[in-house]
C-alpha positions in Angstrom: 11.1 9.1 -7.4 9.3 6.3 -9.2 6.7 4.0 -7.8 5.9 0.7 -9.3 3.4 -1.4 -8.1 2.2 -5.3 -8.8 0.9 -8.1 -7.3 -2.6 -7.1 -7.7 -5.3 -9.9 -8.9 -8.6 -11.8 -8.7 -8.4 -13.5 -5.3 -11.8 -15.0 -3.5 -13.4 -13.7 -0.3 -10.7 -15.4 2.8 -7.6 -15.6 0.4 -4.5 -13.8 0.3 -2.3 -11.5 -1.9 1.0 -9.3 -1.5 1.5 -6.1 -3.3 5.3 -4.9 -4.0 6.2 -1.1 -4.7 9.6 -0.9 -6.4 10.8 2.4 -5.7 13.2 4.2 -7.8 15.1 7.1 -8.2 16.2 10.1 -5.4 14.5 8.0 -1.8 17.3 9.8 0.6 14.7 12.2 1.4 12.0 9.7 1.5 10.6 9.8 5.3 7.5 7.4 5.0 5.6 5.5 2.2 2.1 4.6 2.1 -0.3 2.1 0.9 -3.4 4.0 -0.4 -6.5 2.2 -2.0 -9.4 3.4 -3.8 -13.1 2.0 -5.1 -15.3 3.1 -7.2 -17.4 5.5 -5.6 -15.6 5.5 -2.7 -13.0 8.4 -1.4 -8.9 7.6 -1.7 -7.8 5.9 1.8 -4.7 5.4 3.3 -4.7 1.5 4.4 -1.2 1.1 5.9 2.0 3.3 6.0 5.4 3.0 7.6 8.3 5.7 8.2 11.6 5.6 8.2 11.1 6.0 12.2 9.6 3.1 12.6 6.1 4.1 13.2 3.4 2.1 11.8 0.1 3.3 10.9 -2.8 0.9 9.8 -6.5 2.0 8.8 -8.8 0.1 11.5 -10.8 -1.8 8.4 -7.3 -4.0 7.9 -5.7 -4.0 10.9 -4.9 -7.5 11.7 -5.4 -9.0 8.2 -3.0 -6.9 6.3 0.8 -6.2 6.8 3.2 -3.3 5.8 7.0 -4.2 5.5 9.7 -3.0 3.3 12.9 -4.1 2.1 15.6 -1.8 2.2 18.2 -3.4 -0.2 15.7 -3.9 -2.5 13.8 -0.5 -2.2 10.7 -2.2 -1.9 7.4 -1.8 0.0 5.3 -4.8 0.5 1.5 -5.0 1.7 1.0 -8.7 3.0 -3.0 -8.9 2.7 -4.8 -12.0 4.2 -8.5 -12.6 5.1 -9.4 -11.0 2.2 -13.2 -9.6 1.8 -15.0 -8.1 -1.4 -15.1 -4.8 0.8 -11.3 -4.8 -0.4 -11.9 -4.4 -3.6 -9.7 -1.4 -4.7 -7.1 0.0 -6.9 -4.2 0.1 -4.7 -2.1 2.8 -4.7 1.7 3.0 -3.3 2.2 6.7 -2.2 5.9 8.4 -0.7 6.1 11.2 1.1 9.0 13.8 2.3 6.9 14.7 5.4 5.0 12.3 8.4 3.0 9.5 6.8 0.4 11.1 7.2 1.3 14.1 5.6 0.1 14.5 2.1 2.2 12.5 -0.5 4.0 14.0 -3.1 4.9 10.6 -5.4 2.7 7.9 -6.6 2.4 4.3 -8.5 0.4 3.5 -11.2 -1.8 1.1 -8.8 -2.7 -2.4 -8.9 -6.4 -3.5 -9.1 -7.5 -6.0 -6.0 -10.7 -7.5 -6.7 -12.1 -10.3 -3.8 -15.0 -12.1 -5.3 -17.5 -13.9 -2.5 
């Protein structure tokens, strides 16, 4: 499985960006995938994940600003992100996993800096 991220940028505090993950390769066994973001400093978060199921899972720092969707004849993940806010700054990381989304993930992209000046 291969991960590709984009859509990363310079955006300022209140503005909006969307990351795509084009995944490649065997995703039958795929059950969930995953955005995952880390700072400098900071510990590697999961932000927002979705499984094949259905289920939904958003970290409480972005719930209601930021939105997890995928398109399935494209194999892509996106992470709609609005109200943007410098806290957000982060490489972004797009994650898959054969288990629950919150299981630990066994493929990842190259990540995408987001930087949200004030």
């Amino acid at each position: 499985v291969q991960l590709v991220e984009s859509g990363g940028g310079l955006v300022q505090a209140g503005g909006s960006l969307r990351l795509s993950c084009a995944a490649s390769g065997s995703l039958f066994s795929i059950n969930a995938m995953g955005w995952y973001r880390q700072a400098p400093g900071k510990e590697r978060e999961l932000v927002a994940a979705l499984s094949t199921g259905g289920s939904i899972y958003y970290a409480d720092s972005v719930k209601g600003r930021f939105t997890i969707s995928r398109d399935n004849a494209k194999n892509t993940l996106y992470l709609q992100m609005h109200s943007l806010k410098p806290e957000d700054t982060a490489m972004y990381y797009c994650a898959a996993t054969y288990g629950p989304f919150e299981h630990e993930y066994d493929y990842w992209g190259q990540g995408t800096q987001v930087t949200v000046s004030s």
